[in-house]
C-alpha angles and dihedrals in degrees: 000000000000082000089055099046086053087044088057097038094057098045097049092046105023098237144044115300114173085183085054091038092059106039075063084054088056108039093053096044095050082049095046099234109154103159131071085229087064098045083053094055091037087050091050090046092052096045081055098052093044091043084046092052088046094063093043098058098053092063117116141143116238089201096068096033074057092048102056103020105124081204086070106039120145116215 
């Protein structure tokens, strides 16, 4: 598991991070997470939600943004 976390740290930042390695540590002991299955499905979860909240984010409506811009303004 400790493999695994490196293994993640290194490839989100590029480099070793201890402080990154063992949020990783954390985040899978509080969730109970003691397999490298689960840190795989835990892994693939996460990458969903964020991909989910993404998506979500991005979202606007240009008529609105049309509406109250100052940079548009008629008059």
């Amino acid at each position: 598991m400790i493999r695994e976390a490196y293994d993640r740290a290194v490839d989100s930042t590029g480099k070793f991070s201890a402080s990154y390695m063992n949020k990783i540590l954390e985040r899978w002991h509080k969730n109970n997470i003691t397999t490298a299955k689960e840190a795989e499905q835990e892994k693939m979860e996460r990458a969903a939600s964020r991909k989910k909240n993404k998506t979500e984010a991005l979202t606007f409506d240009i008529d609105e943004y049309e509406r109250t811009s100052v940079y548009d303004s008629k008059g």
